[in-house]
Chimera marker file (.cmm) of the C-alpha trace (Angstrom):
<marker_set name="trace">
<marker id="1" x="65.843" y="-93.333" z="-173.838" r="1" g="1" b="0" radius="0.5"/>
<marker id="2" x="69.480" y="-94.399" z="-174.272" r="1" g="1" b="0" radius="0.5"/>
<marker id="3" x="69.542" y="-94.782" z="-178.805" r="1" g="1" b="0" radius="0.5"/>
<marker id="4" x="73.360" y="-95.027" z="-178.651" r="1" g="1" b="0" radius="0.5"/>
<marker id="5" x="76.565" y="-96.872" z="-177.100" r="1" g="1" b="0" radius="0.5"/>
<marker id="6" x="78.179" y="-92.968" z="-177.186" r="1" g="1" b="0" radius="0.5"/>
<marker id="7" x="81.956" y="-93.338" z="-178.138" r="1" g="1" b="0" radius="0.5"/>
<marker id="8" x="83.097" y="-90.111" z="-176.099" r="1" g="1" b="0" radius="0.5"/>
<marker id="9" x="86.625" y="-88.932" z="-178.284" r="1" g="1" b="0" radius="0.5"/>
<marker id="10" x="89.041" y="-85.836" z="-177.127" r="1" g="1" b="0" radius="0.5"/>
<marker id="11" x="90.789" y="-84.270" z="-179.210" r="1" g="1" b="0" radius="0.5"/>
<marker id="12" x="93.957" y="-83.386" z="-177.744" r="1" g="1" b="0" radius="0.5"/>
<marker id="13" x="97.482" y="-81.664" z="-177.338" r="1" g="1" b="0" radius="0.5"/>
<marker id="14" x="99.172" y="-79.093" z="-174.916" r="1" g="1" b="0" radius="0.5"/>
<marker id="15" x="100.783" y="-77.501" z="-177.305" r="1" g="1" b="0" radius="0.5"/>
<marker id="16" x="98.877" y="-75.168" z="-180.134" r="1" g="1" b="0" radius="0.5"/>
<marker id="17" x="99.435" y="-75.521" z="-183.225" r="1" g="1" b="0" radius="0.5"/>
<marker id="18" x="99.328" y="-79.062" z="-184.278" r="1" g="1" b="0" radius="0.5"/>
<marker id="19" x="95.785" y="-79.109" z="-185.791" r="1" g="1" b="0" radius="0.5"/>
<marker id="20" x="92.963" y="-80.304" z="-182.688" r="1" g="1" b="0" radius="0.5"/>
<marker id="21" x="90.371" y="-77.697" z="-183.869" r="1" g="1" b="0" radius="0.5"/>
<marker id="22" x="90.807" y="-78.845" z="-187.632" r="1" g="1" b="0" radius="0.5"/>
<marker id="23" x="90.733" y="-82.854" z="-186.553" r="1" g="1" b="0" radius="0.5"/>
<marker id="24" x="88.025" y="-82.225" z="-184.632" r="1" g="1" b="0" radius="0.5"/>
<marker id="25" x="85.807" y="-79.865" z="-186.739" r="1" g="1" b="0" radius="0.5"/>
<marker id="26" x="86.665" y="-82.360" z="-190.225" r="1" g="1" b="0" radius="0.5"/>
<marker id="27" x="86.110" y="-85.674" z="-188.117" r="1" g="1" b="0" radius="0.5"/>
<marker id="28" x="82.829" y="-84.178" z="-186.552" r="1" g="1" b="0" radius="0.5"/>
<marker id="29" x="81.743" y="-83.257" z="-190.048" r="1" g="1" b="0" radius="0.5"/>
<marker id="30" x="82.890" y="-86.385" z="-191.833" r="1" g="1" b="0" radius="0.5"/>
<marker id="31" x="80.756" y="-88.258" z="-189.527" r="1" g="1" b="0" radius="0.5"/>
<marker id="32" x="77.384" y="-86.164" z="-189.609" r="1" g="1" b="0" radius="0.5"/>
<marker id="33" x="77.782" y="-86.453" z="-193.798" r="1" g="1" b="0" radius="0.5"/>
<marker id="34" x="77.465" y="-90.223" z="-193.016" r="1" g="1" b="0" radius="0.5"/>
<marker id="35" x="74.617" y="-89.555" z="-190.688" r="1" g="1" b="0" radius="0.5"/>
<marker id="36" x="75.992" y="-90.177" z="-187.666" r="1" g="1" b="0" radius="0.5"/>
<marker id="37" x="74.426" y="-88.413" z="-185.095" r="1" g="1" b="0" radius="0.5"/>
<marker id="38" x="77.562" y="-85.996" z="-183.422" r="1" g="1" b="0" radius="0.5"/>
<marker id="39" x="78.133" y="-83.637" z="-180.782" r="1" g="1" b="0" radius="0.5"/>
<marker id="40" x="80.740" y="-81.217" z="-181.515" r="1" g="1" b="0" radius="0.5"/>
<marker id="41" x="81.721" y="-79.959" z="-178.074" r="1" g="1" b="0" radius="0.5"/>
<marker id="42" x="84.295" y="-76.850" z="-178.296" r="1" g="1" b="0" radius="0.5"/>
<marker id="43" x="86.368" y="-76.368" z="-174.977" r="1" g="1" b="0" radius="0.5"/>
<marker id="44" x="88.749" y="-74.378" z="-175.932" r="1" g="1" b="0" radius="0.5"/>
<marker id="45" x="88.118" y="-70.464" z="-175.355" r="1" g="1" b="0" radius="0.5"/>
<marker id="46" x="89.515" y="-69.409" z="-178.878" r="1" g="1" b="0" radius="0.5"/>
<marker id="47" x="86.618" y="-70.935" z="-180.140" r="1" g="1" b="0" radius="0.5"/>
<marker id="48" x="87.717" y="-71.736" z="-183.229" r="1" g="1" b="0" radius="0.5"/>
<marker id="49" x="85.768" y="-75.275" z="-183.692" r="1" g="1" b="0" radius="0.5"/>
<marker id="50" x="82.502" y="-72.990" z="-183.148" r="1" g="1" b="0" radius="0.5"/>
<marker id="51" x="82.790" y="-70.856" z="-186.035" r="1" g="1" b="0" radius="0.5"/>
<marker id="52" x="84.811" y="-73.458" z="-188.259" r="1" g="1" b="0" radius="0.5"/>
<marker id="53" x="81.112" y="-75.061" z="-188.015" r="1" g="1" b="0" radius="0.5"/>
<marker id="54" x="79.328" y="-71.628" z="-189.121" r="1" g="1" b="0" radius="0.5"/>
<marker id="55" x="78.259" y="-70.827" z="-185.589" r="1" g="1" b="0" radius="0.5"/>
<marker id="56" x="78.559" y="-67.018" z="-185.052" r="1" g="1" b="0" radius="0.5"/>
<marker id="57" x="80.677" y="-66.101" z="-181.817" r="1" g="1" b="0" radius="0.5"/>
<marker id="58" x="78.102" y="-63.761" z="-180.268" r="1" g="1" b="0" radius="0.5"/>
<marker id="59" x="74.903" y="-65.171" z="-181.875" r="1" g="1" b="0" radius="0.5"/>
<marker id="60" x="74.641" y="-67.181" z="-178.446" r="1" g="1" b="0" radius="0.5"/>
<marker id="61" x="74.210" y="-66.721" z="-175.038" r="1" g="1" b="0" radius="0.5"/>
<marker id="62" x="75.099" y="-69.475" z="-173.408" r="1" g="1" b="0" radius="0.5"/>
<marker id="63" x="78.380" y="-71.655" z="-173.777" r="1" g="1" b="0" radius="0.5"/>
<marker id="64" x="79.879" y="-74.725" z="-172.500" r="1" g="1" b="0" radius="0.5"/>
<marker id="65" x="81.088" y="-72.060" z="-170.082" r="1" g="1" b="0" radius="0.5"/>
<marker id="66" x="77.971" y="-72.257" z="-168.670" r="1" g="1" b="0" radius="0.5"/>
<marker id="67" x="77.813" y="-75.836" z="-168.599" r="1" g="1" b="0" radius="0.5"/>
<marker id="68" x="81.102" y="-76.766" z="-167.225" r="1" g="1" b="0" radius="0.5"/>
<marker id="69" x="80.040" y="-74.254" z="-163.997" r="1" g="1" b="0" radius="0.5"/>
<marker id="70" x="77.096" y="-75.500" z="-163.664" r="1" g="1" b="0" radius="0.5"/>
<marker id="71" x="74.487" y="-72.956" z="-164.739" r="1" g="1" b="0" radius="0.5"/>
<marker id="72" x="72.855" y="-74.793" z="-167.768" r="1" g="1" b="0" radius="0.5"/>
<marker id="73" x="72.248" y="-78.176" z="-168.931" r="1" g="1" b="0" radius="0.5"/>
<marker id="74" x="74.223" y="-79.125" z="-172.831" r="1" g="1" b="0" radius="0.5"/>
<marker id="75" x="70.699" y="-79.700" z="-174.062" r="1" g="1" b="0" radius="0.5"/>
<marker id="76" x="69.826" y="-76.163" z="-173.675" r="1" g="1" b="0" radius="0.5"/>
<marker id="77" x="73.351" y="-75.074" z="-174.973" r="1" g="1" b="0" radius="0.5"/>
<marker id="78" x="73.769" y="-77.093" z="-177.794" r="1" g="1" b="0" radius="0.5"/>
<marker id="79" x="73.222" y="-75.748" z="-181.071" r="1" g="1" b="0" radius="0.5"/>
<marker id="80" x="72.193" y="-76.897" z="-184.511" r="1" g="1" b="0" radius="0.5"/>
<marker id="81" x="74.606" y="-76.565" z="-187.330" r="1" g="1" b="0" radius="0.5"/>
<marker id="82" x="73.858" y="-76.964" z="-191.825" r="1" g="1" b="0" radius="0.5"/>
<marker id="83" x="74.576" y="-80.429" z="-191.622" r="1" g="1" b="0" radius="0.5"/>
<marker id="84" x="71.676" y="-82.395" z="-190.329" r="1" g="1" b="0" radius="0.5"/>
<marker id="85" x="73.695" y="-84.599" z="-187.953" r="1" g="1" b="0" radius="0.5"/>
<marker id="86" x="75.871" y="-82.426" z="-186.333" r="1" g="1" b="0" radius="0.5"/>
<marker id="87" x="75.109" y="-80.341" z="-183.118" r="1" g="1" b="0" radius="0.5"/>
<marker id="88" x="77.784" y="-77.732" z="-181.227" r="1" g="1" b="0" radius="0.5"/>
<marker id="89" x="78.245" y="-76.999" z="-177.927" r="1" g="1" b="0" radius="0.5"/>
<marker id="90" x="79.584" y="-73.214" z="-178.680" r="1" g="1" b="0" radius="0.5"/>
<marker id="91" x="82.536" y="-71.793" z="-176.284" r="1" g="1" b="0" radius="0.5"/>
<marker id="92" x="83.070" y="-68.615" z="-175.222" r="1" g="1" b="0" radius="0.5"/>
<marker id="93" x="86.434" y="-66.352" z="-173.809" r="1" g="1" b="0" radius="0.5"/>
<marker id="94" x="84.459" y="-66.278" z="-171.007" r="1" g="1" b="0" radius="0.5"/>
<marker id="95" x="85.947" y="-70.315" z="-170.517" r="1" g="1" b="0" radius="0.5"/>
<marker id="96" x="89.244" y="-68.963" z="-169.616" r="1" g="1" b="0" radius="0.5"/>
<marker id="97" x="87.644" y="-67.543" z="-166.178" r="1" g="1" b="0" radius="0.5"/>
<marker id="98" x="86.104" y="-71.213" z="-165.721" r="1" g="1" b="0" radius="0.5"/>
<marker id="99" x="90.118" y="-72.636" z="-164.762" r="1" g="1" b="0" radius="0.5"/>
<marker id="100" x="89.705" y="-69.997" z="-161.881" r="1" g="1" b="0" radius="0.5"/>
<marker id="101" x="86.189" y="-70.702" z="-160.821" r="1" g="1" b="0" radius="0.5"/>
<marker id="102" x="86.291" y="-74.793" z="-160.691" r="1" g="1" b="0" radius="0.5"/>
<marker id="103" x="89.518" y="-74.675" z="-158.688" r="1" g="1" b="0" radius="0.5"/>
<marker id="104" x="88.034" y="-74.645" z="-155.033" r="1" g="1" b="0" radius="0.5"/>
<marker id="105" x="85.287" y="-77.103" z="-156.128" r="1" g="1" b="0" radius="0.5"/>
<marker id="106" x="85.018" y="-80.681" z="-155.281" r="1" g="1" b="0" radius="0.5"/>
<marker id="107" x="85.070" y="-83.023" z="-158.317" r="1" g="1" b="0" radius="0.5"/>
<marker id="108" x="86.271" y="-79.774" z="-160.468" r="1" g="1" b="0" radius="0.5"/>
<marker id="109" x="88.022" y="-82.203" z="-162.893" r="1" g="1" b="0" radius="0.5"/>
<marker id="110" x="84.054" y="-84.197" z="-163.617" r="1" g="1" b="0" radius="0.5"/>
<marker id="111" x="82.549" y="-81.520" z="-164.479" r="1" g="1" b="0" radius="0.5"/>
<marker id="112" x="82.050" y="-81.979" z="-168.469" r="1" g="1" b="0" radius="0.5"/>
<marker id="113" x="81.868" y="-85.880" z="-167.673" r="1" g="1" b="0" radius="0.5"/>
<marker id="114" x="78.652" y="-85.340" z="-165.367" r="1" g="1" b="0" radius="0.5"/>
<marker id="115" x="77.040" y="-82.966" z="-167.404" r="1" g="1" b="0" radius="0.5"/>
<marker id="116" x="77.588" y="-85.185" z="-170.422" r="1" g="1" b="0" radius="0.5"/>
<marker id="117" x="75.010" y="-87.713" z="-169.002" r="1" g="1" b="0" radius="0.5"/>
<marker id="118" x="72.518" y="-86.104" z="-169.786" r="1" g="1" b="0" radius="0.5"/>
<marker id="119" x="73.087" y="-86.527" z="-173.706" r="1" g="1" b="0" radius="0.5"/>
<marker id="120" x="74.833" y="-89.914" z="-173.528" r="1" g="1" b="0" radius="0.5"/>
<marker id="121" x="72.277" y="-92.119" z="-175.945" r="1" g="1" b="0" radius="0.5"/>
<marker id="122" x="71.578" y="-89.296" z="-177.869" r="1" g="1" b="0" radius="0.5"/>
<marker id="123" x="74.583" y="-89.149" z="-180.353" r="1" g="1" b="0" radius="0.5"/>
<marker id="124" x="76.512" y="-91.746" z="-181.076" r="1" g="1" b="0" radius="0.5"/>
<marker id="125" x="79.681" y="-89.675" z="-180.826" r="1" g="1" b="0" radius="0.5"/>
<marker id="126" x="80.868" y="-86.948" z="-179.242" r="1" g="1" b="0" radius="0.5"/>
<marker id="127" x="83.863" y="-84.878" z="-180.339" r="1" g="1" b="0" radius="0.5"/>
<marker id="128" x="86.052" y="-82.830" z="-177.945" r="1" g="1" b="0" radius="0.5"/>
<marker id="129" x="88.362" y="-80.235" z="-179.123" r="1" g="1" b="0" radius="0.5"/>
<marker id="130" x="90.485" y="-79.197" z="-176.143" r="1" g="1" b="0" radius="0.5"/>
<marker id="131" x="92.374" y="-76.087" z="-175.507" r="1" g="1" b="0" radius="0.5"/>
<marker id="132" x="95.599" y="-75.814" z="-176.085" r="1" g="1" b="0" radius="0.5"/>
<marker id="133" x="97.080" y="-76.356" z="-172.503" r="1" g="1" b="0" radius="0.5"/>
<marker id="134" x="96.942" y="-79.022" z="-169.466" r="1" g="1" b="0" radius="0.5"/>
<marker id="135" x="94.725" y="-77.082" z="-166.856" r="1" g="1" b="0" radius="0.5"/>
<marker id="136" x="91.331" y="-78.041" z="-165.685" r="1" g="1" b="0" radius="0.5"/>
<marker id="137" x="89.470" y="-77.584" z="-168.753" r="1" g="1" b="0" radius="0.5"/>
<marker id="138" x="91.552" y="-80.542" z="-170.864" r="1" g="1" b="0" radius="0.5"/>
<marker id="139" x="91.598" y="-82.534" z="-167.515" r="1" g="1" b="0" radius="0.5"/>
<marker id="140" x="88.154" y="-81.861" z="-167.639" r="1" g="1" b="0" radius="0.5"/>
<marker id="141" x="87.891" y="-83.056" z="-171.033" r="1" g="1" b="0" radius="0.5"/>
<marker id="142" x="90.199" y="-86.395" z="-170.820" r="1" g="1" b="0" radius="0.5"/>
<marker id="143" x="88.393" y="-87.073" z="-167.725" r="1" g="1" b="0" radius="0.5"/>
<marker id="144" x="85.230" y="-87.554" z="-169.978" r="1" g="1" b="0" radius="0.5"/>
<marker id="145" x="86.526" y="-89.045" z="-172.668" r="1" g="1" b="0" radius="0.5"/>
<marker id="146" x="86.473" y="-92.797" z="-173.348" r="1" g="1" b="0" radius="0.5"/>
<marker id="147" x="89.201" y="-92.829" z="-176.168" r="1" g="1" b="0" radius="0.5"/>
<marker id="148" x="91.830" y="-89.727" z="-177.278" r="1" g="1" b="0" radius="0.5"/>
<marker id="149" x="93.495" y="-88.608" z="-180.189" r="1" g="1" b="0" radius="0.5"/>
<marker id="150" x="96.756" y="-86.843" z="-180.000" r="1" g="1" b="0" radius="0.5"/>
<marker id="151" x="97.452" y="-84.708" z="-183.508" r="1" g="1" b="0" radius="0.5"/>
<marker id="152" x="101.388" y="-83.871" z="-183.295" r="1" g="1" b="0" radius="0.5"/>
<marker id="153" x="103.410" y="-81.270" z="-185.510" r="1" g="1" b="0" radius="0.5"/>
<marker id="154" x="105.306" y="-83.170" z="-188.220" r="1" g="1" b="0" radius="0.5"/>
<marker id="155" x="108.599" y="-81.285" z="-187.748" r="1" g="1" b="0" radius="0.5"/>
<marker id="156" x="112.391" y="-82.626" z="-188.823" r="1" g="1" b="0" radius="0.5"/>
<link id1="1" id2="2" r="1" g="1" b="0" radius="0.2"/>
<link id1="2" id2="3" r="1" g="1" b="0" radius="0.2"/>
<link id1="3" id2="4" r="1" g="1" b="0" radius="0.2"/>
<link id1="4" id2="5" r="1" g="1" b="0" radius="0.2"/>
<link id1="5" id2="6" r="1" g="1" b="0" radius="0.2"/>
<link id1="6" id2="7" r="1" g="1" b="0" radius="0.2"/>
<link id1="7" id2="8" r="1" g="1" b="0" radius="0.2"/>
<link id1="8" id2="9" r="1" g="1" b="0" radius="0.2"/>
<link id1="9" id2="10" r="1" g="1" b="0" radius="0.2"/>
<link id1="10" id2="11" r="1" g="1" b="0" radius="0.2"/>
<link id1="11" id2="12" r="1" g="1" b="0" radius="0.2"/>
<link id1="12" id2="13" r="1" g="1" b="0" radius="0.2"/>
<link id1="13" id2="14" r="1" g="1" b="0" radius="0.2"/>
<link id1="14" id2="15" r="1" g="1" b="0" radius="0.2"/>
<link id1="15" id2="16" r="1" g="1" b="0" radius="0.2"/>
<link id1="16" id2="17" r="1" g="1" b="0" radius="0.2"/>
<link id1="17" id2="18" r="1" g="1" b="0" radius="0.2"/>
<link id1="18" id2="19" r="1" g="1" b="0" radius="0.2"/>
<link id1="19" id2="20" r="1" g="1" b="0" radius="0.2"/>
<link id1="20" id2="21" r="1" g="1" b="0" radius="0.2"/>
<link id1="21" id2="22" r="1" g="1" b="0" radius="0.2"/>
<link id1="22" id2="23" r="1" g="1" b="0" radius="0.2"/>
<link id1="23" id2="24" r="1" g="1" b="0" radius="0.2"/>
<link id1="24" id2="25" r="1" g="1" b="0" radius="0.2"/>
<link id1="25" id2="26" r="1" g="1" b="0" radius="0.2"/>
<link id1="26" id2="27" r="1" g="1" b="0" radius="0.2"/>
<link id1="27" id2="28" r="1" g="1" b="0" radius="0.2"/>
<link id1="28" id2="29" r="1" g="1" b="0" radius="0.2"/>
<link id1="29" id2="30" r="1" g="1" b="0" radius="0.2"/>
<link id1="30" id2="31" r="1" g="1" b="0" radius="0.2"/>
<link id1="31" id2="32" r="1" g="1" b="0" radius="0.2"/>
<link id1="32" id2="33" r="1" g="1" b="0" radius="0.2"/>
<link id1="33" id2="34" r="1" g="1" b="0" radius="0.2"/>
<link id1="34" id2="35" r="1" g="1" b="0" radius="0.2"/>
<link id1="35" id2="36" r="1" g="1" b="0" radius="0.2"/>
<link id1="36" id2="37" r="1" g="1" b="0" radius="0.2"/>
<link id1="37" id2="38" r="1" g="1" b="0" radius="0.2"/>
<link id1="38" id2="39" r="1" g="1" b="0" radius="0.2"/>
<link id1="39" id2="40" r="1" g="1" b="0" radius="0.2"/>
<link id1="40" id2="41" r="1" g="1" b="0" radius="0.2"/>
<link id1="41" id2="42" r="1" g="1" b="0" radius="0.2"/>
<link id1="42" id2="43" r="1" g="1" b="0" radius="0.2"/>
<link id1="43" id2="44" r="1" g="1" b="0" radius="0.2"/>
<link id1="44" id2="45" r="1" g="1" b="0" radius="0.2"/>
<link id1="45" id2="46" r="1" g="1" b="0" radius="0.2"/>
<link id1="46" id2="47" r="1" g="1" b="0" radius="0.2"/>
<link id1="47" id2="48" r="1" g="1" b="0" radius="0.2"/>
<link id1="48" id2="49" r="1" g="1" b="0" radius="0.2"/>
<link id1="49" id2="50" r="1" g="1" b="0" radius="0.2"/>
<link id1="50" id2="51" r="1" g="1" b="0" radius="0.2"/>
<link id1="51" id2="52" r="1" g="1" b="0" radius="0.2"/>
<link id1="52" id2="53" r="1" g="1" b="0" radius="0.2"/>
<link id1="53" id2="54" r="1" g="1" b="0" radius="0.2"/>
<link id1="54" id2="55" r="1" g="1" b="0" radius="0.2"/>
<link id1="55" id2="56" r="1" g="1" b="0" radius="0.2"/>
<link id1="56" id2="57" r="1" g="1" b="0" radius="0.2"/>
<link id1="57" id2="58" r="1" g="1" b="0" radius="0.2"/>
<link id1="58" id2="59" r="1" g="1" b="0" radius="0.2"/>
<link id1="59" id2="60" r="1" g="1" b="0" radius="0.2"/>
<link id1="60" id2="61" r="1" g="1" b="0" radius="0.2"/>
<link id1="61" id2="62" r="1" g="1" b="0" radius="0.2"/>
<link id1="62" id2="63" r="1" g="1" b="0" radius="0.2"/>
<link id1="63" id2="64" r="1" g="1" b="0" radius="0.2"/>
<link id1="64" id2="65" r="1" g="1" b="0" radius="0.2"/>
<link id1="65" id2="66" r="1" g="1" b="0" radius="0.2"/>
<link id1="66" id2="67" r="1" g="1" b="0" radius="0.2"/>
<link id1="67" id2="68" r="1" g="1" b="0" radius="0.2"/>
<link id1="68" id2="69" r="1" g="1" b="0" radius="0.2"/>
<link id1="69" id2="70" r="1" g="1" b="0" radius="0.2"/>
<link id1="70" id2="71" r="1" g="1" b="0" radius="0.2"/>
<link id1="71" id2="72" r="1" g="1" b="0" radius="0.2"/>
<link id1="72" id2="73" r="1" g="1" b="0" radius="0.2"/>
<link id1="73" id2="74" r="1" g="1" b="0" radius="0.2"/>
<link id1="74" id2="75" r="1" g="1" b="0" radius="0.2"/>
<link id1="75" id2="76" r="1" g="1" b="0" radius="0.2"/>
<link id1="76" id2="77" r="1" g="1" b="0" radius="0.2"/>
<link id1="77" id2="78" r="1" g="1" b="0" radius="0.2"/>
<link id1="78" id2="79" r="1" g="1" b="0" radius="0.2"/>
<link id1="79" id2="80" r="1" g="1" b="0" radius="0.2"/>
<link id1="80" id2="81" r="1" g="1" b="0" radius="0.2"/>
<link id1="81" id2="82" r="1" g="1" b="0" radius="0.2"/>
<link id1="82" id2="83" r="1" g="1" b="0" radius="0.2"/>
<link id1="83" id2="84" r="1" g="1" b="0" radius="0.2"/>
<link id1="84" id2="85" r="1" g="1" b="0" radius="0.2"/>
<link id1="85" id2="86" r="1" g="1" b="0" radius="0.2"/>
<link id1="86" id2="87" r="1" g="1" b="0" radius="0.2"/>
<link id1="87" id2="88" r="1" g="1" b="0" radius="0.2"/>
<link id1="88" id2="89" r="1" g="1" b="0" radius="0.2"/>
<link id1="89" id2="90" r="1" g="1" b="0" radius="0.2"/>
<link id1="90" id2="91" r="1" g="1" b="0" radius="0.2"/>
<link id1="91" id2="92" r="1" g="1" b="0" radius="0.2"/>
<link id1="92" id2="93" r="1" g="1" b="0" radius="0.2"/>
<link id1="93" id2="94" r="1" g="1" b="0" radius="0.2"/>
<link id1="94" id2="95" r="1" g="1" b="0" radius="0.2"/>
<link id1="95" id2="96" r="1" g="1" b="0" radius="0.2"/>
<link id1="96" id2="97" r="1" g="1" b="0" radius="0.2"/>
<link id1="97" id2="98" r="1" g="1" b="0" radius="0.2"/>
<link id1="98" id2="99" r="1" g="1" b="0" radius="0.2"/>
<link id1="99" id2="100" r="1" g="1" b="0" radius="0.2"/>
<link id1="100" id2="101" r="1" g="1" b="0" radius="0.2"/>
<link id1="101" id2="102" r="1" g="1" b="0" radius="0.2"/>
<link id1="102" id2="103" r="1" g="1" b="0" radius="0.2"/>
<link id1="103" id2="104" r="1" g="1" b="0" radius="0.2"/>
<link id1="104" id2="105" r="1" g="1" b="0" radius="0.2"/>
<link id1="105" id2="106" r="1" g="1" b="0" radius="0.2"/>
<link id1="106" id2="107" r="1" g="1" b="0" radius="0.2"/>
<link id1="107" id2="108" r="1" g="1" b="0" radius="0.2"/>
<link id1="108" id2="109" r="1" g="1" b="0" radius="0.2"/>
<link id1="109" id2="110" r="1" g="1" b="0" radius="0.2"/>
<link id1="110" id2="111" r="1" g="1" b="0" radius="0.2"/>
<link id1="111" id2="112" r="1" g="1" b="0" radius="0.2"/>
<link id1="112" id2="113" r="1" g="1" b="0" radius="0.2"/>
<link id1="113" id2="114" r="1" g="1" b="0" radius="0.2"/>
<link id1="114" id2="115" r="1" g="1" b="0" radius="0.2"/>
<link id1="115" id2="116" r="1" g="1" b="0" radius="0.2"/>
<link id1="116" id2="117" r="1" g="1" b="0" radius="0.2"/>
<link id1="117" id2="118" r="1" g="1" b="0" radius="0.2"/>
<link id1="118" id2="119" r="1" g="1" b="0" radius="0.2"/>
<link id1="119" id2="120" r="1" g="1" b="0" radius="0.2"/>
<link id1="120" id2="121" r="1" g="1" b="0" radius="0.2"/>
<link id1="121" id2="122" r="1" g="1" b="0" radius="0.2"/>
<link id1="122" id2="123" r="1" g="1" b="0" radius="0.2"/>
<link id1="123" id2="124" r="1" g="1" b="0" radius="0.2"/>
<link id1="124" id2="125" r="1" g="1" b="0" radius="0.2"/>
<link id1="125" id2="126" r="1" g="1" b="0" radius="0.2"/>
<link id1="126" id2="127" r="1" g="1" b="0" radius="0.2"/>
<link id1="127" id2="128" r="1" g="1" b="0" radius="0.2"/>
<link id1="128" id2="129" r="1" g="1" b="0" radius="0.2"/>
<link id1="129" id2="130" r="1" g="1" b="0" radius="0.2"/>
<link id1="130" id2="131" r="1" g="1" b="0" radius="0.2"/>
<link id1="131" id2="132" r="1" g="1" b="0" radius="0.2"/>
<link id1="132" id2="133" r="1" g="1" b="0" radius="0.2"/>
<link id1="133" id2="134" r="1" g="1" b="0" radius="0.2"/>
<link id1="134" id2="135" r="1" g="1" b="0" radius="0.2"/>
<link id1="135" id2="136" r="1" g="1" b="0" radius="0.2"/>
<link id1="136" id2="137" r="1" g="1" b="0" radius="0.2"/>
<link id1="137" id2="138" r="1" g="1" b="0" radius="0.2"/>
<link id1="138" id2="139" r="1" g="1" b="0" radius="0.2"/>
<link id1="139" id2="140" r="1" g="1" b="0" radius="0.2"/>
<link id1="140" id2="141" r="1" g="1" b="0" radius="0.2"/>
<link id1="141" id2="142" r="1" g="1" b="0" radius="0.2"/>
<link id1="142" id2="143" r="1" g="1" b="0" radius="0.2"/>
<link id1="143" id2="144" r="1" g="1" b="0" radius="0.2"/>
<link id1="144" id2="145" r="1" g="1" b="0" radius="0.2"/>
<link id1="145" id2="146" r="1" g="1" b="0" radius="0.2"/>
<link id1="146" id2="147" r="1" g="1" b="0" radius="0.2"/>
<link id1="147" id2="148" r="1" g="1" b="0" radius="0.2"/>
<link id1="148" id2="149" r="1" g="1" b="0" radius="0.2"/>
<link id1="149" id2="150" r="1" g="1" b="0" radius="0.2"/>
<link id1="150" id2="151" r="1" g="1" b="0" radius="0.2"/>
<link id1="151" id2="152" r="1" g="1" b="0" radius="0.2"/>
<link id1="152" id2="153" r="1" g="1" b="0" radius="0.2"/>
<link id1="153" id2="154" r="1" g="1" b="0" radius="0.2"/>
<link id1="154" id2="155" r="1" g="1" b="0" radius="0.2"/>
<link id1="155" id2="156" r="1" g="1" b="0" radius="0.2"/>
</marker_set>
């Protein structure tokens, strides 16, 4: 049963550095304190966004790697955090492999955006921090988002 019109929001930049894991992991919390049910989905293979929500890299065995290849489901993946509203989708290094294995597949760059069906209605957002590059995982990503954010570097 569909609960939610799910707003689907990337989080992204090429370049490292200009603060997509910390927009991501502080808008992702701001909205489960206002109990908003949110999926914190963490594609990036530093996984930073997973333990900036007190997920444990290693406490897990499965990752969105697993997803985004097609060996699991983000129901079974996704993981409660402290806050009541807020679930993650934990990565792994083990992404960094996935660029290599989606590259001969058809529809390689709708891979997150099918497997996200199966959650759409269940949160009412969903928060995508993206690695810091423009390979298949971040196509991946902007592919399933319906809206972006771009954090730049304030520099002179």
């Amino acid at each position: 049963m569909k609960l939610f019109d799910t707003k689907i929001v990337a989080i992204s930049n090429q370049k490292g550095g200009v603060g997509k894991t910390t927009s991501a992991v502080n808008i992702a919390a701001y909205l489960a304190v206002t109990e908003t049910p949110t999926l914190l989905i963490d594609m990036d293979p530093q996984a930073n966004a997973t333990t900036g929500v007190g997920i444990d890299v290693g406490s897990y065995k499965k990752s969105i790697y697993d997803v985004i290849i097609g060996k699991a489901k983000i129901s079974n993946v996704a993981k409660k955090t402290d806050l009541d509203f807020l679930d993650v989708v934990p990565s792994s290094a083990q992404l960094v492999g996935a660029e290599i294995e989606l590259v001969s597949l058809f529809s390689r760059e709708r891979m997150l955006k099918e497997a996200l069906e199966e959650v759409e209605g269940k949160y009412k957002y969903i928060i995508i921090d993206s690695p810091p590059s423009l390979g298949l995982l971040t196509i991946n990503v902007l592919t399933a988002s319906n809206s972006i954010i771009i954090p730049i570097q304030c520099e002179y």
